[in-house]
N, C-alpha and C positions, 0 to 999 in steps of 0.2 A: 596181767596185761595192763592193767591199771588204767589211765584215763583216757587212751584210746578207744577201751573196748565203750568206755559210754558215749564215745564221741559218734552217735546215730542219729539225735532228732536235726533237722532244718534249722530252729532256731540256734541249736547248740554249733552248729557246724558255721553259720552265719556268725554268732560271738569269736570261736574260733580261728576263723579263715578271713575275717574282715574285723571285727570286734575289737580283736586282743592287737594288729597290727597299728590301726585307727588310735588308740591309746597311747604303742608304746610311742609312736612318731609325736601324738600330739604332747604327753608327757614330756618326752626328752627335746624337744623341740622350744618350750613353751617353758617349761623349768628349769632346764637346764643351763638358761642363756641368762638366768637372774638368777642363779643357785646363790652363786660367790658373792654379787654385789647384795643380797637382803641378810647376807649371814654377816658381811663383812658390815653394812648399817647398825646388824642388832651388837655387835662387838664394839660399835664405837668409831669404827676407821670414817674412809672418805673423808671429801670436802665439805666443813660446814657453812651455813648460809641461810637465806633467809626465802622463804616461799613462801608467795603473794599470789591470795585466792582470787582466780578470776569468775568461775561459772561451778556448779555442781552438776555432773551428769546422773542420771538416777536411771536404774534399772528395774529391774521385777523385785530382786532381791537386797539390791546395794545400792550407794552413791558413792562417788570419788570426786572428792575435788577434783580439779587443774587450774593451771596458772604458770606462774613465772618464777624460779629460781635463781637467784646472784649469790654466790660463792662472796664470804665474809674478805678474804685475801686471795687476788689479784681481779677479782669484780667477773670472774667468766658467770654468763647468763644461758640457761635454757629455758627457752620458751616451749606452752600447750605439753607442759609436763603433770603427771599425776604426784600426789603426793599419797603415798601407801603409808598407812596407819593414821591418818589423822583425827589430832585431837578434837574433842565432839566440840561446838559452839562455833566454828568454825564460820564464818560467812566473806559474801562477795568482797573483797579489797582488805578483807585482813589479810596478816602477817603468823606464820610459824616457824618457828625455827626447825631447820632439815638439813640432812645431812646427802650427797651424792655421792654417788657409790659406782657408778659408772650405769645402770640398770637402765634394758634398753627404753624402756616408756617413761621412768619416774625418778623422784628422790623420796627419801624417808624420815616421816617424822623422828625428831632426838628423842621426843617423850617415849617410842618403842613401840611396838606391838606385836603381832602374830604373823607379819607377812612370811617372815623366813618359816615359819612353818607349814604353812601352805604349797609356798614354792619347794620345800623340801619334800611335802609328800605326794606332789604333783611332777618331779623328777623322778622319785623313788617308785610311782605309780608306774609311769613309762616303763621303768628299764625293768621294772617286776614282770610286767605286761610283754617285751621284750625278750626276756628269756625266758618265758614260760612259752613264748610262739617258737622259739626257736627248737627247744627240747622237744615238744609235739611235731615238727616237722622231720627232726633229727630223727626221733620214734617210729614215725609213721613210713619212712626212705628203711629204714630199716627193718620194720616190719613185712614190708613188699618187697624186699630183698630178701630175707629169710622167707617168704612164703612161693617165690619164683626159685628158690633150690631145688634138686629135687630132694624127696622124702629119705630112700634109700638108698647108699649107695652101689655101684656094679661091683659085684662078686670076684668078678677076676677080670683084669685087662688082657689078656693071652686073647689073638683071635679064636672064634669057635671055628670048630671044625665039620 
């Protein structure tokens, strides 16, 4: 029967039925919209250019720059963009070089780093998360359809007599 038959506690049915949906949506939602531009940074492509730190936001766990990026050749600027992987020493009104990749919040340090892997296992999180809701739902329509048959079938279709 496999992972149905343990799907009985509250909590478990709460991960299941809200959990694993919440994921795949946030997942593919969230990753998938920066898959191609952090893959396409760590390979080298995009615009390169020049990103000028204005403020550091800091969290519980992280900081990220933002600031302003001008593109080397024909001067297009984005403004209160982040820059993902950036070089440590970093501070207010310097300069790094980064490359844009089209990525909806940021551009990407040249020196490299580990975004595209994140973004990669925060897409591949989703759509895991995603089909593994789908297969339990598929399971379960299926299982209430096999147990709404009947057991045995009738002996003979001839009316009785």
């Amino acid at each position: 029967m496999g992972i149905l038959s343990k799907i009985n506690g509250w909590r478990t049915k709460i991960f299941v039925w809200i959990g694993l949906p919440v994921i795949a949506v946030a997942g593919l939602i969230f990753g998938a919209h920066d898959l191609a531009p952090a893959w396409q940074a760590k390979n080298g492509g995009g615009t390169e250019g020049t990103f000028t730190a204005v403020h550091e936001e800091c969290g519980r766990r992280n900081c990220e720059w933002r600031g302003t990026f001008v593109a080397d050749k024909g001067g297009a600027e984005r403004t209160d963009v982040i820059l993902y992987d950036a070089p440590d020493g970093l501070t207010t009104g310097t300069t790094a070089p980064a490359r844009d990749t089209g990525a909806r919040s940021g551009v990407f340090s040249t020196a490299g780093g580990s975004t595209y892997l994140l973004v990669t296992g925060l897409t591949l999180a989703g759509a895991a998360a995603a089909v593994a809701w789908v297969v339990i739902i598929v399971r379960a329509i299926r299982r209430r359809a096999g147990a709404a048959e009947p057991s045995t079938p009738p002996t003979s279709f001839a009316p009785s007599a």
